[in-house]
N, C-alpha and C positions, 0 to 999 in steps of 0.2 A: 470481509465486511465486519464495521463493528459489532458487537454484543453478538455476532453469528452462534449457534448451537454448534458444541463441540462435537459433535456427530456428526457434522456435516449435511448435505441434502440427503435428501431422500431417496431421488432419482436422479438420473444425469440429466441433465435440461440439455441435449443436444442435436435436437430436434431445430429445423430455421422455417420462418414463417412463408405462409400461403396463401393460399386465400379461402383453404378450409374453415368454413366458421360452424361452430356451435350454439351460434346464439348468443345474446347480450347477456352478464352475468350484473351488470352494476352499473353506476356515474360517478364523476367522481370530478366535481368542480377545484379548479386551479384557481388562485388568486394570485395576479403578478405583483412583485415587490420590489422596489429599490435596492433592499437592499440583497437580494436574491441572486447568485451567477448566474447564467445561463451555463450549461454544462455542469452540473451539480448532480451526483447521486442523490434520487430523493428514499427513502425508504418510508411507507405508510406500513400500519399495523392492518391486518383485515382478518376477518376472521375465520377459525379452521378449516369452513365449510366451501371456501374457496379454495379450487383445486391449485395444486400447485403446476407453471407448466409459463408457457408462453401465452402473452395477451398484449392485443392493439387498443392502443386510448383515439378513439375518433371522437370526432362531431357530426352530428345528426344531420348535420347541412353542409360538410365534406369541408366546411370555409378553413380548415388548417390543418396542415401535415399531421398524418397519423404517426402515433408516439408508440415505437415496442416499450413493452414490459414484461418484465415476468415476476409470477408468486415462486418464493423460496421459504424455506424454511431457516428462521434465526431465533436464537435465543428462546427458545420451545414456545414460538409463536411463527404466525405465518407472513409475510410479507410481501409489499407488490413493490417494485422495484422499477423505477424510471431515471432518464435521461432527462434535468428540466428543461422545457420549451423557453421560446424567447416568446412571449405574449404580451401584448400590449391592454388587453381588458380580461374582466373575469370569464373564463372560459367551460363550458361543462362538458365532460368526455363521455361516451359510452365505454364501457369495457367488455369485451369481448376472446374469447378464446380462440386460438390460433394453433393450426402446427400442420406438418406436411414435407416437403423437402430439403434438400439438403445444397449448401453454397458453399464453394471454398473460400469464400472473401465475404463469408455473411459475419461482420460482427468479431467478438473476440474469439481467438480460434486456436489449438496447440498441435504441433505438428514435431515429431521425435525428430530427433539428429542423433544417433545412435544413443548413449547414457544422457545425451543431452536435451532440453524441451525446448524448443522455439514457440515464441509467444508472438503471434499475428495479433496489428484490431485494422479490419477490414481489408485484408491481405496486405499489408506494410509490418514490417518485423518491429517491433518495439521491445525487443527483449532477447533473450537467450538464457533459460533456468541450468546453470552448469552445476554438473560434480565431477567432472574429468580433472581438475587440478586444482592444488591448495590444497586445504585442510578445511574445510569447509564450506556447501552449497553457495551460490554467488548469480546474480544476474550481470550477464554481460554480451553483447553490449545494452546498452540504456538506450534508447533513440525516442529525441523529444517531438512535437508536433510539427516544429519544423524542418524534419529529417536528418538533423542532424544530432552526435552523439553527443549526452551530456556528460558521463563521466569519465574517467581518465580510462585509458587503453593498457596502461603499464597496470598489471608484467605479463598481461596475456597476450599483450600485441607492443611490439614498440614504434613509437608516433615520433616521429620528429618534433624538435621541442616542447614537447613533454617531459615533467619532471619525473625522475627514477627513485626515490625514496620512498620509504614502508610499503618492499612489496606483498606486504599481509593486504591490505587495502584496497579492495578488488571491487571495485566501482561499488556493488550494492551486496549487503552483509547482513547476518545476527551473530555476534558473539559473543564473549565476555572473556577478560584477563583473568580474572579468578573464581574460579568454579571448584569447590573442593580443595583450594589451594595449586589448581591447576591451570596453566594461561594458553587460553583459548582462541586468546586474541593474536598474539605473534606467532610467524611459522620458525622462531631459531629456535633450536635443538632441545630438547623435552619439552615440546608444545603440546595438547591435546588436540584432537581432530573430530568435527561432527560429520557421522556417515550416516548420509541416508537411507532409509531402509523401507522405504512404502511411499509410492506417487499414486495420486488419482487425480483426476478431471470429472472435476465434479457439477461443471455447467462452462457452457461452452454457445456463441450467438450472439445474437443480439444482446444491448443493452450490457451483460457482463459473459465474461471468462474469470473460471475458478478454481485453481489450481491447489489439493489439499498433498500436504508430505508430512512423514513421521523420520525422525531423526535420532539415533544414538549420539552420545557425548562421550570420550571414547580418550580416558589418559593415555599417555606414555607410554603406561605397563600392558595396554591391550586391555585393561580392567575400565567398563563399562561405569560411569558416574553416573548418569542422568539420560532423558529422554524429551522432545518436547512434538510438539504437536503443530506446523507453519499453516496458514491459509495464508493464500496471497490474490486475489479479487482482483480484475482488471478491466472497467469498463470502458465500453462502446461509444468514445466521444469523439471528436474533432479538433476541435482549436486548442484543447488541453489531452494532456494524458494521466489520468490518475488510476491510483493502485492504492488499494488499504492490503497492510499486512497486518498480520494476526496472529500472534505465538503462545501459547502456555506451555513452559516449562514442567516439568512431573519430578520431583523427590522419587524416582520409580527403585531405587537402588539401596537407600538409605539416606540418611541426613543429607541435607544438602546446603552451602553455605555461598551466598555471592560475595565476596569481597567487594573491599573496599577499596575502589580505582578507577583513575579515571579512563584504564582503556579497557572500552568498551561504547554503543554497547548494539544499536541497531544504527548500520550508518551508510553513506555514501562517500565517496571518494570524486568530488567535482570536475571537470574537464579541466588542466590546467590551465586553459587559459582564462576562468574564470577565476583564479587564486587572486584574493583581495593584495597579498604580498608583491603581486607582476603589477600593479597599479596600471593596471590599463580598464579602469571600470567594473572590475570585482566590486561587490557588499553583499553585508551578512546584514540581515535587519530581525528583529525576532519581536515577537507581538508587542514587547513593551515599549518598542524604539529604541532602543539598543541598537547597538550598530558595530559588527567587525569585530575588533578585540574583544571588546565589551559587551560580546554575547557569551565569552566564555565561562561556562562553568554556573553559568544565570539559567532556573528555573524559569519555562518558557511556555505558554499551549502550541507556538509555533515560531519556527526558525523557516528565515528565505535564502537562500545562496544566491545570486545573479552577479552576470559576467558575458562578458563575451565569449562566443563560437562563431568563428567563419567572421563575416560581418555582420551578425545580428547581435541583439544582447538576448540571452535568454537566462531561464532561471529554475532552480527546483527547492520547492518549499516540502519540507516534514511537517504533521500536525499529527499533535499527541492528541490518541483517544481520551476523553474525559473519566472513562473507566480503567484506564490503565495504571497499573501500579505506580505511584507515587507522583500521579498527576499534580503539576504540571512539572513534566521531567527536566533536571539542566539537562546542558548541553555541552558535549566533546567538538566545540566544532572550531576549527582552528583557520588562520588567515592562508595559510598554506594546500589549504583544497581540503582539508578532512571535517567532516559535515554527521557529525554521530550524538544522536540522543541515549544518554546514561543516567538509569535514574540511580544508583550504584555508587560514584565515585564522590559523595557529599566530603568528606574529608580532607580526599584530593583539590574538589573545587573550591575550596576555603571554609567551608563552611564547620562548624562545632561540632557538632553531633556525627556518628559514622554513616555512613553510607551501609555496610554489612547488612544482608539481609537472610536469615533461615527458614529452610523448611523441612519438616519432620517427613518422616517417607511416606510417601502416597501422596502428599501435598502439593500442589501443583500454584504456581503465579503465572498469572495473565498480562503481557503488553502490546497495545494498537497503535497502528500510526499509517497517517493519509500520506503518499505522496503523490506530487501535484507538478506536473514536466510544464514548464508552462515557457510563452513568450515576454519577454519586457521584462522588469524589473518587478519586486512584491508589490506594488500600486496599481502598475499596470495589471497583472493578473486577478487584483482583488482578493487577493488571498486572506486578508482580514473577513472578509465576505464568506468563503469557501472554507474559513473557521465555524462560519456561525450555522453555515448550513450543514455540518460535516458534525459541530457537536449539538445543533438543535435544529433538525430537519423541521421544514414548517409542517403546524397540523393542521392539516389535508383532511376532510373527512368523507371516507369512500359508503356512497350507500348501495346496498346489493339489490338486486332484483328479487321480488317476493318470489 
């Protein structure tokens, strides 16, 4: 989740709902908007004294579907965490505490595959968190809402026409070509490798799953460069599927230097049949209306890829956190299916000034980014929409019970 505390929760939120209650804690009136998705993380501020844990948004006259929620801890404040409703007038909830048994298909849920993590949301696989091959962590497969996959299969599966080029490019990534003067990005011969070294599941149910890992950066020589800290957040939705990830890199070594280039730097690898270059209904659209070639290398708050799979068109949109290092990041993202936001390679993308960024040891940089599995093309999903709520959640004002 954005601006989350680097500590992570407090508890494991792994607990599914019941119909144990504790009593009403608050209300917490919704106002519907136009310009609002439906399916949107919302994140409200509430205060400490609200426990953290599982809780249902009702109404007092039962007239609309009860809404899970849950309080987490982010950014050394508390938070109450919803799925937004489709409502058509101003709505008021009670809020209420919940908890009690256990579902294997309650919600978002992680299930081991020996070194490997399987990520369920509501017993359907949407993921697969790998370090069994490469040179670095990877989710694979990708599976969008409409069950089928979005990013490419090579080089961990080979798909009939599919294309076979840059098997570094492993559907979904963090890396960087130059770290230290070391390339992180390609697997040919003195490449560096990030090994992971600590997984936890740190909330797990309704509304979200929260997957936190620490990571070594690990040259050539077996000589340890740097360390970084992933959260990757995946909520309890339907018609879309989104996931914020969430990395701070750590100077934990000594000086640390990111070059300047354009490969890099957090990215996806598209189904080829969505490649804008197969012209069969591939685009790339990115916030400013750009389109396709002409999102290369262009500073962006969000890139959309969409294309065909199977006979549907579907699509996956990246949106840069507004607190992320060198917001709003260009983009590595090519007609050929490689879909990577690099705030790093300014030099490479034409621009003046270098891209090179340092950090003195202990020093750590921060970068976030929503993605969003969606149906249709960036119009159809609203993804301009799922910008606005993504970097200015509406405020909601939750009042607590005396």
């Amino acid at each position: 989740m954005r601006r989350m505390a680097r500590n992570g929760l407090v508890q494991c939120l792994a607990l599914a709902w019941s119909a144990t209650v504790w009593g009403g804690e608050g209300r917490l009136t919704l106002q519907p908007s136009a310009g609002e998705p439906v399916e949107a993380p919302i994140s409200i501020p509430v205060p400490g004294s609200l426990a953290e844990g599982r809780y249902l948004l009702t109404t007092p006259e039962g007239g609309s579907p009860a809404i899970p929620a849950v309080v987490v801890e982010e950014a050394e404040r508390s938070s109450l965490i919803f799925i937004s409703p489709m409502i058509a007038e101003p709505t008021t909830y009670e809020l209420t505490k919940v908890g009690g048994g256990s579902s294997a298909e309650d919600g978002v849920t992680f299930v081991p595959q020996g070194e490997n993590l399987q990520i369920l949301v509501d017993g359907k696989e949407l993921a697969v968190h790998r370090v069994d091959a490469g040179a670095k962590p990877f989710l694979f497969p990708l599976i969008g809402p409409t069950g089928d996959p979005f990013t490419r299969a090579y080089p961990m599966e080979e798909v009939e026409g599919e294309s076979k080029d840059h098997p570094h490019q492993r559907s979904f990534w963090f890396t960087h070509g130059a770290v230290n003067g070391v390339d992180f990005w390609s697997e040919i011969k003195n490449h560096g490798t990030i090994q992971e070294t600590a997984r936890f599941v740190e909330a797990s149910g309704p509304v979200l799953g929260r997957l936190k890992t620490r990571d070594d950066w690990v040259g050539p020589d077996g000589v340890k460069i740097c360390e970084d800290e992933r959260v990757l957040t995946v909520y309890d939705t339907r018609t879309v599927r989104i996931l914020d990830f969430d990395i701070a890199i750590k100077a934990s070594e000594g000086p640390l230097v990111f070059g300047d280039t354009k490969e890099g730097t957090f990215g996806v690898r598209v189904a080829s049949s969505m490649d804008v270059d197969r012209k069969k209904g591939g685009k790339i659209r990115n916030a400013d209306g750009l389109e396709d070639g002409a999102t290369w290398g262009k500073p962006s708050s969000w890139v959309d890829y969409s294309g065909p799979v199977g006979d549907k068109t579907v699509g996956i949109a990246i949106l840069n956190d507004p607190e992320s290092f060198r917001y709003p990041t260009p983009w590595h993202v090519r007609t050929y299916g490689l879909f990577a936001a690099n705030p790093f390679g300014l030099h490479d993308f034409g621009m003046e000034k270098s891209g090179e960024h340092s950090l003195a040891k202990g020093e750590s940089i921060r970068l976030g980014y929503r993605v969003i599995l969606h149906a249709g093309d960036a119009d159809a999903a609203r993804i301009a929409d799922q910008f606005r709520a993504y970097a200015q959640p509406p405020n909601y004002e939750l009042t607590l019970a005396e």
